[in-house]
KEZA-239448 format. One record per atom (N, C-alpha, C): residue in three letters; y, z, x. Coordinates in steps of 0.02 Angstrom, whole numbers, plus 50000, padded with zeros to 5 digits. Layout:
! KEZA-239448
AlaYZX/...
END
This chain:
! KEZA-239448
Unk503864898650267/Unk503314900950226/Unk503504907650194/Unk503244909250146/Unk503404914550096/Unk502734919250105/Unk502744927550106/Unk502324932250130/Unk502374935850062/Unk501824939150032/Unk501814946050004/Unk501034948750016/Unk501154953850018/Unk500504957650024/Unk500394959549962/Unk499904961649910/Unk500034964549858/Unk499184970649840/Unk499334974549809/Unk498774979349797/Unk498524982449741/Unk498404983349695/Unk498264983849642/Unk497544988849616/Unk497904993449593/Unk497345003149599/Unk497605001049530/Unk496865006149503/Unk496995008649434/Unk497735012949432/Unk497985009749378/Unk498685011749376/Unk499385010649407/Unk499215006149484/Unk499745004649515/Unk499904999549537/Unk500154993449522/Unk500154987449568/Unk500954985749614/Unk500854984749681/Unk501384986249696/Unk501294983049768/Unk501904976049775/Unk501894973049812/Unk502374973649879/Unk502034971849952/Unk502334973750009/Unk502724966950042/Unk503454966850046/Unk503824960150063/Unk504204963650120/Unk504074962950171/Unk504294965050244/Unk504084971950249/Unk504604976050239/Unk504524982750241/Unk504524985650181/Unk504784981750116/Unk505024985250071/Unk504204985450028/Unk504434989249993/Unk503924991849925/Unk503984990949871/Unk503724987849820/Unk504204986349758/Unk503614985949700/Unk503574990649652/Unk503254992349632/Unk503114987749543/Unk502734987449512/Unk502534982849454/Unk502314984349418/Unk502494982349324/Unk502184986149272/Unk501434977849275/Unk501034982049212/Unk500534975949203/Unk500384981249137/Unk500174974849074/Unk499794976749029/Unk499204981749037/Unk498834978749083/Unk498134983449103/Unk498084989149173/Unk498624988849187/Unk498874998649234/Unk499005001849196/Unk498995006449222/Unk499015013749161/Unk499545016749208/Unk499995011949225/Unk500615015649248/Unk501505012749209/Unk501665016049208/Unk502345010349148/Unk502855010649198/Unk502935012449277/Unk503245013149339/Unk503185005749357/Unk503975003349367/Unk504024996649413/Unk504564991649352/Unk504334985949387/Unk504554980349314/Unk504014976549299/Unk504174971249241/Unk503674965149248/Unk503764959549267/Unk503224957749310/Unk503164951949352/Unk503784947149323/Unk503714946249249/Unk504284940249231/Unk504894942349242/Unk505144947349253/Unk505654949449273/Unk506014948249329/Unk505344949749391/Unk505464947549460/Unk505474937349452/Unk505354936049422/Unk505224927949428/Unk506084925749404/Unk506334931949348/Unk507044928149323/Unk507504930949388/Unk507554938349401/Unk507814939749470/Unk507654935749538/Unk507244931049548/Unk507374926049604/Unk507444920049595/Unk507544918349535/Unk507774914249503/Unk508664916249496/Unk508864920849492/Unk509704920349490/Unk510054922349547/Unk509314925749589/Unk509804926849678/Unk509744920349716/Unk509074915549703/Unk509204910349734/Unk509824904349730/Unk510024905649643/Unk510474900349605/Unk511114902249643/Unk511034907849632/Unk511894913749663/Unk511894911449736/Unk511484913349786/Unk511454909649842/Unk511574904649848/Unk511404899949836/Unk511364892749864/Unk512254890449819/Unk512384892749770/Unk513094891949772/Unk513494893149829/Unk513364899149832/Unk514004902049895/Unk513974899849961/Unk513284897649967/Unk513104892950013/Unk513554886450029/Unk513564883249973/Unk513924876649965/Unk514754877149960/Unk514734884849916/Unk515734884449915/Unk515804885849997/Unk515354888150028/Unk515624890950088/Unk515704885050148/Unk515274879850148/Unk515374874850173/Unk515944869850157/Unk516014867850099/Unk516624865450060/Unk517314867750063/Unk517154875350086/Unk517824879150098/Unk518164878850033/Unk517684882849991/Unk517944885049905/Unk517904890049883/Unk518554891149853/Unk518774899749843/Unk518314902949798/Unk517554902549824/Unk517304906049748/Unk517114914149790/Unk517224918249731/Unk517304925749758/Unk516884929949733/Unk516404926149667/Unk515864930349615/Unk515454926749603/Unk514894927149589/Unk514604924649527/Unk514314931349490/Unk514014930949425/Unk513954934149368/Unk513264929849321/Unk512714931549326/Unk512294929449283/Unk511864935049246/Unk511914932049168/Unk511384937049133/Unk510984929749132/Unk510384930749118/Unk509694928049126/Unk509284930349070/Unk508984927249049/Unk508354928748992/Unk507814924448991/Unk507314925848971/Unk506624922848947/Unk506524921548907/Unk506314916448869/Unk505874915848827/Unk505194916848815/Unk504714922448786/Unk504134922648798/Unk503594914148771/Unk503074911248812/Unk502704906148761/Unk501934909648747/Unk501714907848718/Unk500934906948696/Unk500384904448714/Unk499944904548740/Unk499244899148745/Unk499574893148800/Unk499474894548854/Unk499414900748899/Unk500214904948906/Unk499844908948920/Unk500564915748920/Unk500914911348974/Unk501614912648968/Unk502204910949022/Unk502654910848996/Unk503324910349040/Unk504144909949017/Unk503984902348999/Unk504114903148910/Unk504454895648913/Unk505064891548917/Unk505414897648905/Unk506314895648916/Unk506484896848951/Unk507084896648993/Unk507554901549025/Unk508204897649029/Unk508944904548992/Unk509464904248988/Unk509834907549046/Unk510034904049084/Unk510744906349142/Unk511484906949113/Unk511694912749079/Unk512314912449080/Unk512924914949125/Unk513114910049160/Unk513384911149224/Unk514164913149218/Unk514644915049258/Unk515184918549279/Unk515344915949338/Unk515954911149363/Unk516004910449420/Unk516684911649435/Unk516924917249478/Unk517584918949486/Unk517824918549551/Unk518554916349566/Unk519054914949596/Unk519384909649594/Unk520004906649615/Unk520474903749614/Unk520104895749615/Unk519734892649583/Unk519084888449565/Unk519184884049521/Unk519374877449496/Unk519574873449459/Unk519094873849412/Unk519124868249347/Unk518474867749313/Unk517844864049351/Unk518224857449390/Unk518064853949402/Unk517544855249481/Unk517794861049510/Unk517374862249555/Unk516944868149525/Unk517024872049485/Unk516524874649433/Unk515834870149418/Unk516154865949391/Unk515564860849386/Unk515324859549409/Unk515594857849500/Unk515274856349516/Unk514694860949575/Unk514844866149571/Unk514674871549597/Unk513834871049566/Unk513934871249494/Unk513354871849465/Unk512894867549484/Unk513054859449470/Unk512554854049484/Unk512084854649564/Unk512684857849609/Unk512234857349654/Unk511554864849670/Unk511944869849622/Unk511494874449621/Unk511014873249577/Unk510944868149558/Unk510394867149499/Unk509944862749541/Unk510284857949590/Unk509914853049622/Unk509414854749678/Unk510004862449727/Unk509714862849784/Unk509414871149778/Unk509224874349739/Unk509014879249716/Unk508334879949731/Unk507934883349773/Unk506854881349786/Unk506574886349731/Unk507164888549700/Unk506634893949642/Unk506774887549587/Unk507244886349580/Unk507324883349523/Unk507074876049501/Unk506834871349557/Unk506704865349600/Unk505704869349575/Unk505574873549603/Unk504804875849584/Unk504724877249504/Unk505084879449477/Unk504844882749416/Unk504854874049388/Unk505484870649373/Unk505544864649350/Unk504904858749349/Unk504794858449405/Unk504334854549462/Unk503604858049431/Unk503534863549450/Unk502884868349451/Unk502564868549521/Unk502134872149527/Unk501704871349577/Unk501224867949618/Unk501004859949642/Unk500484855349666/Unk499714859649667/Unk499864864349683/Unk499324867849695/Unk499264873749722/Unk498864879949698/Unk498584887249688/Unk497984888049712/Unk497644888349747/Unk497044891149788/Unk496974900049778/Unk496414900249808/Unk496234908049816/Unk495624907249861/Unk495554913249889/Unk494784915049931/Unk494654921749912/Unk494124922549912/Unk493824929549883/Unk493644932749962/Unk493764938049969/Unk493664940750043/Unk493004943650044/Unk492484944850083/Unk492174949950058/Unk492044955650094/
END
């Protein structure tokens, strides 16, 4: 199961994931301290992809020694969200094409960020506390 605590003051929104602190811009804070949320969504989106590679070369017993991704968004419209997203990846060490390739397919397959965004969500709940 996946945890965040999150809190949100005039001016500050800023979410608690174990111990760490990690702080967030938003249109409507009056703070410009942190990043934006879509940001954090493309950053666990390329540590999970990066993971679950090295995951797999490491089982396979494959010389991979890097990966390298720039990442981008596409902004959409009605309703706001990423509608694109480009992975341009880097995969270095002594690595054929062919296990290049195949490095990718399975990080595309066995990836839970990437497997969710694709997929989407079944379902979003909330409770109002009082």
């Amino acid at each position: 199961m996946a945890y965040v605590e999150l809190t949100a003051q005039k001016g500050k929104i800023e979410a608690k994931i174990g111990e760490d602190h990690i702080l967030f811009k938003s249109s409507g804070a009056e703070s410009g301290m942190g990043h934006w949320p879509t940001e954090y969504i493309l950053a666990a989106l390329g540590s999970c992809f990066a993971g679950t590679i090295f995951s797999y070369a490491k089982t396979k017993n494959l010389p991979l020694e890097g990966v390298s991704l720039q990442i981008t968004g596409e902004m959409g419209e009605a309703p706001s969200r990423i509608q694109k997203i480009h992975l341009e990846i880097e995969l270095s060490g002594n690595l054929t094409y062919e296990e290049k390739e195949r490095l990718l397919i399975v990080g595309e397959r066995a990836c839970m960020v990437m497997n969710t965004l694709r997929r989407g969500v079944e379902e979003i709940t909330h409770t109002l506390k009082s």
